[in-house]
N, C-alpha and C positions, 0 to 999 in steps of 0.2 A: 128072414125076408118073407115079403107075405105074399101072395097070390099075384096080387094088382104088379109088384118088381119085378117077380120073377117074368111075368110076359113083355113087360115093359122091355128089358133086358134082352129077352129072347130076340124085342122086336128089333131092335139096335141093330144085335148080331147079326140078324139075314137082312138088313140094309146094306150093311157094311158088306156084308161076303158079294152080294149083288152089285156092290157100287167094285169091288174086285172083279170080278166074273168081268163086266161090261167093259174094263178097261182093259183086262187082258183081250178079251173080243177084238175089240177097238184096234190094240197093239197088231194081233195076228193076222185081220185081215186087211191093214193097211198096204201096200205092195211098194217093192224102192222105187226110190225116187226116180231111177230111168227106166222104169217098167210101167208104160203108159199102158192102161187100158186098152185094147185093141179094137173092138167092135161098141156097137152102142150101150148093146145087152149088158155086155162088162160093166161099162159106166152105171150103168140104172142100178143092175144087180147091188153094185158097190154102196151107191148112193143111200138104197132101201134099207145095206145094210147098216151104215154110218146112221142113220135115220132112226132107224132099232136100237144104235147102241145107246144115243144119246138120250133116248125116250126110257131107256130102262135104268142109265144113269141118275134122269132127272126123279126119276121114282123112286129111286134108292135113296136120292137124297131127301127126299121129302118124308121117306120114312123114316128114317134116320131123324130129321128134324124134330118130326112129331114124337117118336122114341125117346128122346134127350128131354125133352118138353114133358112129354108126362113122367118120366123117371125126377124131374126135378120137383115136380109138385107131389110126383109122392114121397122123394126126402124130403120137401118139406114140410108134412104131416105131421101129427103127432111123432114123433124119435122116440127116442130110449128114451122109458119113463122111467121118471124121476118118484123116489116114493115121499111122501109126505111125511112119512113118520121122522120125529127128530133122531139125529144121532146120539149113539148111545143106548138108542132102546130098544131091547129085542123084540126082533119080527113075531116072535111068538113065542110064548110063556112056556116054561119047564113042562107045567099041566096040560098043555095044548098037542093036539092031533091033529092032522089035515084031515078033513070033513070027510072029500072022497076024491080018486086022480080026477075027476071030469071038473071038478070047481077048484080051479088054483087059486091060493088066495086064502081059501074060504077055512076053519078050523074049527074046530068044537073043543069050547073048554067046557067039561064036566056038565050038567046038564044044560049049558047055557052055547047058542051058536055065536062065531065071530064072522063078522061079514068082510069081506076083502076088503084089503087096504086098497084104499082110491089111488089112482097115481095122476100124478099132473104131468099134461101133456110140456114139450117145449116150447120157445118163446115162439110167435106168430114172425119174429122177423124175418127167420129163417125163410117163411114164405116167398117174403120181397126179394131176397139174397136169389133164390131160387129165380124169381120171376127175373130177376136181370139177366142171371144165365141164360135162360130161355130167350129174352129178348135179343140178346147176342147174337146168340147160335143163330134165330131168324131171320135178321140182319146179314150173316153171311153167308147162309143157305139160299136168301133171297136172291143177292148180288150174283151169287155165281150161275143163278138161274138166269140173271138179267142177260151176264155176261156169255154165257155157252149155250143156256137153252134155242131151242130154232122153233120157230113157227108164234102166234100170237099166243096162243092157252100158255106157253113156255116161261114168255115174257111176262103175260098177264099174272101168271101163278109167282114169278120175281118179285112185280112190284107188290104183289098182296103182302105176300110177309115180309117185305121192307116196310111197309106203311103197318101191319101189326105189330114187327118186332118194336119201331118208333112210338106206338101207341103204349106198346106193354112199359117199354119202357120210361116212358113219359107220367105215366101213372103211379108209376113202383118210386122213380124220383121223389113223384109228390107225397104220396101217403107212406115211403117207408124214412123213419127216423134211422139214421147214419148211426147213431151213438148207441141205438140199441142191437146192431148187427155185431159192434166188437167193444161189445161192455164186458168187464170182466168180472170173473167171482168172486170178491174180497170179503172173505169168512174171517171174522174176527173174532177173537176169543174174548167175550166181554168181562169176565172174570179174573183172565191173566193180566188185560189191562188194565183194570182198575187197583187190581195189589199192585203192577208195577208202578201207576200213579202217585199211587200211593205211598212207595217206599221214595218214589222222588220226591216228594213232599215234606215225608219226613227227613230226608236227606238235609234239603234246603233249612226247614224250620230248624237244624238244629248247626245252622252254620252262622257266625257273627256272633254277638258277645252271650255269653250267658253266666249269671250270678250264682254262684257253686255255696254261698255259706256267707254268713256274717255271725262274725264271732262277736260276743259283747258282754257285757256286765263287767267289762275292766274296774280297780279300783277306781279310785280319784290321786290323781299325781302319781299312778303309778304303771307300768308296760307289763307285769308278769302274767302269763299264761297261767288262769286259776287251772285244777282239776277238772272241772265241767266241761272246760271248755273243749276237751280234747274230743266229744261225741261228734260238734261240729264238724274241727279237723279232720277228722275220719271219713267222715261224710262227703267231704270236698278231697279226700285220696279216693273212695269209690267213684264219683263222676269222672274221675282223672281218669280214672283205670277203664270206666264200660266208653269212652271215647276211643281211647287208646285202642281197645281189641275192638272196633268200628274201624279201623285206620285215620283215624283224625290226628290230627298235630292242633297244639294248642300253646297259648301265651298266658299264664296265670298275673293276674296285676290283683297286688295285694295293695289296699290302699288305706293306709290307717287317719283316725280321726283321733280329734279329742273337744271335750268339753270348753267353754268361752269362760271357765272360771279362773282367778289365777293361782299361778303354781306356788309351791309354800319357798320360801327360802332352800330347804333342804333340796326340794324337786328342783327346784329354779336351777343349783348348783352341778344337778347331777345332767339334766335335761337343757338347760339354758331356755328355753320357752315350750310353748304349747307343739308349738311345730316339732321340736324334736323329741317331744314326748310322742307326739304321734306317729313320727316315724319311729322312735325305739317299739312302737306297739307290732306295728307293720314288720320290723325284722324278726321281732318273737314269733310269731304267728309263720314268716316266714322260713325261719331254723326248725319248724315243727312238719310242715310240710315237705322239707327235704329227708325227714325219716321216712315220706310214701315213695323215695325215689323218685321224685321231678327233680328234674334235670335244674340246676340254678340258673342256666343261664336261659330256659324260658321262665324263669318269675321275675319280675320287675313289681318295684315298692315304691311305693307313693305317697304321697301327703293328699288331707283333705283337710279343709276347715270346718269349722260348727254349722252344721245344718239350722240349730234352734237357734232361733233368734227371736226372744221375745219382744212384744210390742211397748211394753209396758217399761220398758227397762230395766224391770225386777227380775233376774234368774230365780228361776223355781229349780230347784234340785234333783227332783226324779226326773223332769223335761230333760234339762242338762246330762241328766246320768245317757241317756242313748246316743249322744253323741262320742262316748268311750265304748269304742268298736272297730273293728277291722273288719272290710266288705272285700272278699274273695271275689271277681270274676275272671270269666277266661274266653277270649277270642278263639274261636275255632275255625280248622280250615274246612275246605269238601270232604266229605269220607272217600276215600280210593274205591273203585270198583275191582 
């Protein structure tokens, strides 16, 4: 507390003990109510003193007034400073020394001086906050002078600081901003934020269909799983699995295809058409993925027709070969939190 409070403070208290003093006065030499006064002298004597009491009264409140009044403009001064230095960074380096007690602040690192960290005072609103108090306090310090004070200085000194407190406060209206008195601090961590954006994003982007493998180089008129093809497979049991230990649930749809060429008699007999050659591709591919443990009853198999379709009406052979393939993908849900 600095100089300027502590009087401020001081001055309150002998207000205050005075505005006591006066009204015990006040109480003890009122006399009962069936104890009239007896000669003149009595009455005057009483009078001069009711007259005293009310004069030391209205003093006490006026000091008092101006007491509360300056203690509020000096809370709202400069406050507890705030330091400028970001958080996280120390006040001052392992190598560093305070200069000397008389310069707080001030350090010496090695043969170089450090000058004190600046501090920032608080917001100005405060000021206005302050100023309304004040204007209050005047306002009913005024009135009660209006109302108890006796003689014209009494009254006159009432309406003065009714018509200032009205003044202060008419101005503090206008120039203090409401929003800036009970704004709050909202420190955000812009770092924590952004990874967590970011894992929601990820979250999202890896929800709804996604294509795990296409397996291909099938004969012609034929469904067997070559050797090679098992790299894919594998490939499409790892995506299953890093979902899986994500908490995702997933629907595999395996959906086989085949070429617009026709089948031979033998294939025709064993397959009946195109279509169930492509589905016989589609349950191979499927019988291989139930060795990753997927559950059968999330795969679901499909049929596709020939994507190529030449223009020309001539199949070309190597165009027609990629349409013998089986296209793995799989519906994902939200990952659990």
């Amino acid at each position: 507390m600095s100089i300027e409070q502590l009087v401020t403070v001081l001055a309150v208290g002998v207000g205050l003990l005075a505005c006591l003093y006066a009204y015990r006065d006040h109480q003890a030499m009122q006399p009962p109510p069936d104890d009239e006064p007896d000669s003149l002298s009595a009455r005057i004597a009483q009078r001069a003193r009711a007259q005293s009491v009310r004069r030391t009264v209205v003093t006490a409140m006026a000091g008092v007034t101006l007491g509360c009044l300056a203690l509020m403009l000096q809370l709202a001064g400069p406050g507890r400073p705030v330091s400028a230095r970001p958080e996280g960074v120390s006040p001052m380096p392992s190598s560093c020394a305070p200069l000397s007690p008389g310069m707080p602040g001030a350090t010496s690192c090695g043969n170089e001086r450090a000058a004190p960290v600046r501090e920032t005072p608080d917001s100005p609103a405060m000021l206005g906050l302050a100023l309304l108090g004040g204007a209050g306090v005047a306002l009913i310090a005024g009135a009660l002078l209006i109302g108890w004070g006796q003689g014209r200085s009494a009254k006159a000194a009432g309406w003065l600081m009714v018509f200032s407190g009205l003044t202060v406060n008419g101005l503090a209206i206008k120039d203090v901003k409401f929003g800036d008195l009970f704004k709050f601090d909202t420190r955000i961590d812009k770092v924590a934020l952004e990874l967590e954006i970011g894992k929601k994003l990820k979250a999202l982007s890896e929800f709804g269909p996604e294509q795990l493998g296409v397996v291909d180089d099938f004969e012609s008129g034929r469904a067997d799983v070559r050797p090679h093809m098992g790299e894919t497979i594998r490939a499409v049991c790892d995506k299953w699995r890093a979902h899986g230990d994500r908490g995702q649930h997933g629907l595999l749809l395996v959906i086989g295809s085949t070429d617009r060429v026709r089948l031979s008699s033998t294939s025709a007999t064993q397959y009946e058409s195109n279509v169930g050659l492509a589905r016989a591709r589609a349950e191979q591919v499927k019988a291989r993925l139930l060795d990753c443990s997927i559950p059968t009853g999330q795969m679901v198999t499909m049929v596709s027709g020939p994507r190529y379709t030449p223009a020309s009406g001539v199949v070309v052979p190597s165009d027609a070969a990629r349409d013998r393939s089986v296209v793995v993908w799989a519906l994902w849900s939200v990952p659990s939190q």
